[in-house]
N, C-alpha and C positions, 0 to 999 in steps of 0.2 A: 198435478194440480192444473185447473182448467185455466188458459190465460187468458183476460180481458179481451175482447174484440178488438178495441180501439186504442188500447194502453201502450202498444208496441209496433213498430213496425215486423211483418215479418216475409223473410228473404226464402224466394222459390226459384226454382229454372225450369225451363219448358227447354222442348227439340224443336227447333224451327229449319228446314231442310238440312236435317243432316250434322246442324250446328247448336251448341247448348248456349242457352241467351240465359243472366239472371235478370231477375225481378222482385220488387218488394210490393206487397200490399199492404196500405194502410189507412187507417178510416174512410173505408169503400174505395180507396183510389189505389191504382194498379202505378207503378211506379216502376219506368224500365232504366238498369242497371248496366246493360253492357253486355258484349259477350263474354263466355269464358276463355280465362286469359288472360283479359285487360286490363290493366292497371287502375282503369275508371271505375272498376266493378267496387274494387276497396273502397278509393277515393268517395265514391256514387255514395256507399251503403253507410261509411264511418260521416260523410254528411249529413246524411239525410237522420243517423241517431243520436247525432247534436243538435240537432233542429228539434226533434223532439223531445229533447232533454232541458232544453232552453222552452221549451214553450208551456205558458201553462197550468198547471192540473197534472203535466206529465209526470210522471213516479217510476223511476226504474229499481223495481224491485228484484230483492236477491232469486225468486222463485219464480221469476218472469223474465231471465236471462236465456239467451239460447248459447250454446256452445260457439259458432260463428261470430254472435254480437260480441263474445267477452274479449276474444280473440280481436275486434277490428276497433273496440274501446281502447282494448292496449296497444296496440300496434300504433294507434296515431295520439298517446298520454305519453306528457314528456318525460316515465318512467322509463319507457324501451328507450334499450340501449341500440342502436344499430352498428351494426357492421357485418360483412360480405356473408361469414358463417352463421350469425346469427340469423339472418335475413331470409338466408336458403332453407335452415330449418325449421325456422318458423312458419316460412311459407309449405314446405312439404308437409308439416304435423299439420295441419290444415287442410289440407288438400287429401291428407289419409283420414284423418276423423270424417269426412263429409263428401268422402266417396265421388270425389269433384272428378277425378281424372282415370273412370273404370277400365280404359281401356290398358293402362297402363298398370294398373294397382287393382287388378282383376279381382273380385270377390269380399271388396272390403265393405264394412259397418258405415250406417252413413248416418251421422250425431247432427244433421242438419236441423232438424225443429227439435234437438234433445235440448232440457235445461240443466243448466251447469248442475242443479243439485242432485236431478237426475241423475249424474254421470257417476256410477258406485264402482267403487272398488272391482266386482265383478264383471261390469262391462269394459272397467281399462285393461284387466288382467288379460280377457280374452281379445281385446286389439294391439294387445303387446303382445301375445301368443302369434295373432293374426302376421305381423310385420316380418315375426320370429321366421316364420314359414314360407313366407311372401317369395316370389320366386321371377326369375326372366326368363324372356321366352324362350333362352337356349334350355331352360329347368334349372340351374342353380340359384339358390340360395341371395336372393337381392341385397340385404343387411346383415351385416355381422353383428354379434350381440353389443357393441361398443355403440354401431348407430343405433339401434333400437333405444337401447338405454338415451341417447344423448336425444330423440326425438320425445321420449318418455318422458324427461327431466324439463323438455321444452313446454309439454302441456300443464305439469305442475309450477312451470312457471307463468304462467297465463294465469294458472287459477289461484296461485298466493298473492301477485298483483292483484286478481278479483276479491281477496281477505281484505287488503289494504282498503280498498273500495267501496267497502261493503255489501258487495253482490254477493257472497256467498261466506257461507262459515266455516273457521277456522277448523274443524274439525274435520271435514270436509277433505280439505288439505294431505291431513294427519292421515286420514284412512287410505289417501290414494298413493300418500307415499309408504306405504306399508307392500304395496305390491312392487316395487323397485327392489324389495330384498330378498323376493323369491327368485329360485333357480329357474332358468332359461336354456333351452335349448334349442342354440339359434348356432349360424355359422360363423367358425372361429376367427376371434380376432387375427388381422395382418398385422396392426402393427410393431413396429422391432425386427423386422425384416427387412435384413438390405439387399438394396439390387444386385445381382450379377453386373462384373465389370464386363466379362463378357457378351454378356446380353446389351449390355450399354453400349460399348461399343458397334454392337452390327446397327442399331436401331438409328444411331448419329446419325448417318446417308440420308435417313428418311425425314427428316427432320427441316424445316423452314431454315434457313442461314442463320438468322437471330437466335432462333432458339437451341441449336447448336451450341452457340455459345454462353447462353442459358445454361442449359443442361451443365456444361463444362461448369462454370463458375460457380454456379450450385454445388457442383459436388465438391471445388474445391475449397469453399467457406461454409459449407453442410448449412446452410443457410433454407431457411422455409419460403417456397416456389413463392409467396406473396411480395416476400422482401427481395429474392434476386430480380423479378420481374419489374418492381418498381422502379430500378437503379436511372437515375438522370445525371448527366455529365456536370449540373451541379451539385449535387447533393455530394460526390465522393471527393473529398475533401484526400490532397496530393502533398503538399509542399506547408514549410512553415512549422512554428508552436501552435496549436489547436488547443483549445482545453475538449477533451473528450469526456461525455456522461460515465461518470463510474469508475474513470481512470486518471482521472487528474491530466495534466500538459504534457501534451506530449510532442517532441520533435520528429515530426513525419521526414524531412530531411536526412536526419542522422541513420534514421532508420531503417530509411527506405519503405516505409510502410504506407497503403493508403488506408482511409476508416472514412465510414459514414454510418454516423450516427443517425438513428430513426424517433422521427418522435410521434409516428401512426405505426403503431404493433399492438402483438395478441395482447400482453401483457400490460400496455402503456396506462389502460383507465388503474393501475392496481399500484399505481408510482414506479413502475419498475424502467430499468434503463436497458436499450437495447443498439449495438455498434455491430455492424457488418465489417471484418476487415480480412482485407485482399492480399494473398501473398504472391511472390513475383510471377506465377503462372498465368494467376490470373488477372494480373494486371498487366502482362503483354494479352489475354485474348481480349480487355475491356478497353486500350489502348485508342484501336482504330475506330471505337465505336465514340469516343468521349469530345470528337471537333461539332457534334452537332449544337442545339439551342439548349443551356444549362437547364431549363425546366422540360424538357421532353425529353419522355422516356426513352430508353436506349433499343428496348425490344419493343418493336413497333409492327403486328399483322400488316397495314399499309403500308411499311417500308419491307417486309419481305417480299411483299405482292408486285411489288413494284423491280425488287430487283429480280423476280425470279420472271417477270415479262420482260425485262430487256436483257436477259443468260438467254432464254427461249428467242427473242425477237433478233441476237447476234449470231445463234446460232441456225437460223432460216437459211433455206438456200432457196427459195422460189421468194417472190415480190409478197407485200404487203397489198394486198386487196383494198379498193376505195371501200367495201362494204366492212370489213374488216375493221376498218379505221372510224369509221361510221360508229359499228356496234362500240366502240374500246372507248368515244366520244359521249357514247348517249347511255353508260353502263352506269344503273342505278346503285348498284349494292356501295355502300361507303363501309369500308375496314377501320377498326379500332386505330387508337393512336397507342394502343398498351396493351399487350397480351393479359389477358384476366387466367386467375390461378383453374379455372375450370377450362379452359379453351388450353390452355399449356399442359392439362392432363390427355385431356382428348389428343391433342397432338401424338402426348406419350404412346396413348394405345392403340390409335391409327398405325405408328410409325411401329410398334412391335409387332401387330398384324402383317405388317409388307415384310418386316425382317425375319418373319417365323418363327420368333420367341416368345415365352409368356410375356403379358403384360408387364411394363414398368411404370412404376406408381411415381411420383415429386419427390412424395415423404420417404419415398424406396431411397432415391438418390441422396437426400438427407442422411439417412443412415448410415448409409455407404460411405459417405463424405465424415462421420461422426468417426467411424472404424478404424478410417487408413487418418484420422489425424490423433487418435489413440496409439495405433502403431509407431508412428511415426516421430512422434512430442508428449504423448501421456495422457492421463485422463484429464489431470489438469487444466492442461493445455485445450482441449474439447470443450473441457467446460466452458470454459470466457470463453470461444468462439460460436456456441450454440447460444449460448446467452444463460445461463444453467445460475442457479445460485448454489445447489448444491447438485456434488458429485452420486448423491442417488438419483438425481431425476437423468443424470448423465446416462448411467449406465442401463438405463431401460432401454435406449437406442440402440436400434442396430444387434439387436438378439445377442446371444453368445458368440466370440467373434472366435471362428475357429483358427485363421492364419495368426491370428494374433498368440492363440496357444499353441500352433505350432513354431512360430518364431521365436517363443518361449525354451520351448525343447532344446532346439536346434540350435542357441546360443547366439543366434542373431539378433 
C-alpha cells in the first residue's frame, strides 16, 4: 500500500567517502541522523518519531509502519526490558533485517522501507534460512540453530509489542510464529559441552593476571562469566549470621563458607533468587584480590594494564626514554574499570589461539565446573550452586559426563 508523502518520517543512508551516514526525510525536509554506528542515529530517529506523533493531524498507522520504526518505537517504550543479552540481540536482529552491516553479514535481505505488515511468513522463513547459512570468512557456519532461533524469537517480539500497540494485527503475529516450528538446518548447537581441563590449563599463560583468576573461580563455583566478573570486595559477604535469599541464616563463621547473594541476574525480573558461594580454593585465589574499595570490581582491564607495564617496566634492562614517558603521559585510550562478559570471551579465544587449542567458550568452563562438582558432591549439590530449581535443568550441563561413568565402574 502506497504511504502518505508527509504522514511519516522516512529513514535512508547514502555513501559519503567511503562512510555510510543515515538520514530521514520528512515533509520536504532532509533530516541528518548520524553516521552508522552511532548511538545518535537511534536516539536522532526514535525523536524525531515522537515529534511526529505528538504533533498534529499525525496518525501512525498499522499499514504505514516500517520495520526499523517498530523496532526504535519499542526499543525507547517503557515495555523493553533491558539488559546486556537483550541489548546485543536486539541490536543484531536489526542490523540483519536491514542489511546495515554488508560487509560483515554479506548477502543479506534489506527490510528497510518494508512495512511491518508486509513482512509474511515467507520473507522471515527465507531470512531465517538466510542466518541458517550465513558464514565467516574462514567459511564456517556464523549461528548455530540455538542463535538463529533466539534472534528469530527477538523480531516476534518486536512485532507482538507492535499487537499491544496497535500497529499491526494480531494475526500477523500467529503466522510468523508458525515458521519457528519448521525444521532447520543450521550449525549444531555447542551447548552442554565442557571444556577440556587440559586445554584450560595451557590457555591460563595466556591470559591477563585477573582473569586467570576469573577463569579459576569460575570454574570452581561453575558460575555464569556475568556473575564471576562482577564480584566487588563488598558484595561477598565472609564472617558472621547473614540471612542468605533462599537459605535462611546462615553462620558463615562456623562454616567457614563465604556467599554472595546477587540481586541483578538472568533470572532476577522472574522472583527467582540467586547466591554465588566460594569453597576454600577459591577463596584463597579471591583472598589478595578483596583489600581493594568494597564497590569496585575485583577484575578490572585497567588494573591488569597497569600491572602488566610495571612486570614489563621491572623487567627492562636499558633506561626509560623522555619520549617514552611522554607517549605513557599523553595515552588516550582509558580501559574499563570491569571486564564485560564479551571482552572475557574474546580474551578466551585470543588466549587458545597462542595456546594452539580449540577455542574455549565461559559457558564451556561452566560446564566443566557443573561436572567435577557432580563428581565430587552429587547432582544435588550442583544444583544449589548453579542456581537450578530443578535437577533436570541440571543435567543438560555439561553433556554426558564420561569420567564420571567411568568412576562409576571403577568403584571410586
Amino acid at each position: 500500500m502506497a504511504r502518505p508523502t508527509n504522514e511519516l518520517p522516512v529513514k535512508f543512508s547514502r555513501i559519503k567517502a567511503g562512510k555510510k551516514y543515515w538520514s530521514a526525510r520528512y515533509q520536504g525536509r532532509e533530516i541528518a541522523l548520524g553516521p552508522d554506528g552511532s548511538p545518535q542515529v537511534a536516539q536522532r530517529w526514535a525523536t524525531l518519531l515522537h515529534q511526529v506523533a505528538q504533533s498534529p493531524g499525525a496518525v501512525l498507522r498499522s499499514d504505514a509502519v516500517l520495520i526499523p520504526e517498530i523496532f526504535a518505537l519499542y526499543r525507547n517504550s517503557p515495555d523493553y526490558r533491558s539488559y546486556r543479552d537483550a541489548d546485543e540481540r536486539f541490536r543484531r536482529a536489526l542490523i540483519l533485517l536491514t542489511n546495515a552491516d554488508p560487509l560483515q553479514y554479506p548477502g543479506g535481505p534489506d527490510y528497510t522501507e518494508l512495512e511491518v505488515t508486509q513482512f509474511t511468513p515467507p520473507l522471515f522463513k527465507a531470512w531465517r534460512r538466510w542466518l541458517a547459512k550465513l558464514a565467516t570468512p574462514s567459511g564456517s557456519l556464523r549461528y548455530s540453530k540455538a542463535t538463529v532461533q533466539k534472534l528469530c524469537r527477538m523480531v516476534l517480539q518486536v512485532f507482538s509489542w507492535g499487537v499491544t500497540e496497535g500497529l499491526l494485527d494480531g494475526n500477523t503475529v500467529a503466522s510468523l510464529r508458525e515458521v519457528l516450528k519448521l525444521s532447520l538446518d543450521a550449525k549444531p548447537n555447542q551447548k552442554g559441552r565442557p571444556a577440556n581441563p587440559d586445554h584450560l590449563a595451557k590457555i591460563l599463560p595466556h591470559l591477563p593476571e585477573g582473569l586467570r583468576v576469573a577463569v579459576q573461580v569460575q570454574r570452581l563455583t561453575a558460575s555464569r562469566p556475568s556473575e564471576v566478573l562482577a564480584i566487588t570486595p563488598g558484595a561477598i559477604l565472609r564472617t558472621g549470621i547473614v540471612e542468605v535469599p533462599g537459605f535462611g541464616q546462615c553462620d558463615l563463621g562456623v562454616a567457614g563458607l563465604w556467599v554472595m547473594p546477587l540481586t541483578q541476574h538472568k533470572n532476577a525480573s522472574k522472583g527467582k533468587h540467586r547466591t554465588i558461594w566460594f569453597p576454600r580454593p577459591a577463596q584463597e585465589l579471591l583472598a589478595p584480590l578483596l583489600a581493594g574499595e568494597p564497590n569496585k570490581p575485583i577484575f578490572s582491564p585497567s588494573a591488569d594494564m597497569q600491572l602488566r607495564s610495571r612486570q614489563r617496566r621491572a623487567a627492562r634492562k636499558s633506561k626509560v626514554t623522555p619520549s617514552q614517558l611522554r607517549r605513557d603521559a599523553e595515552r588516550k585510550r582509558v580501559l574499563g574499570e570491569q571486564w564485560t562478559s564479551h571482552a572475557y570471551s574474546l580474551a578466551l579465544k585470543r588466549a587458545s589461539v597462542k595456546a594452539g587449542v580449540p577455542a574455549v567458550t565461559a559457558y564451556q568452563i561452566r560446564h566443566l565446573g557443573k561436572n567435577e562438582l557432580t563428581r565430587a558432591h552429587g547432582i544435588e549439590v550442583a544444583r544449589l550452586l548453579l542456581g537450578h530449581e530443578k535437577t533436570d535443568t541440571t543435567d543438560l550441563y555439561g553433556g554426558r559426563d564420561y569420567q564420571l561413568l567411568a568412576n562409576a565402574i571403577n568403584g571410586e
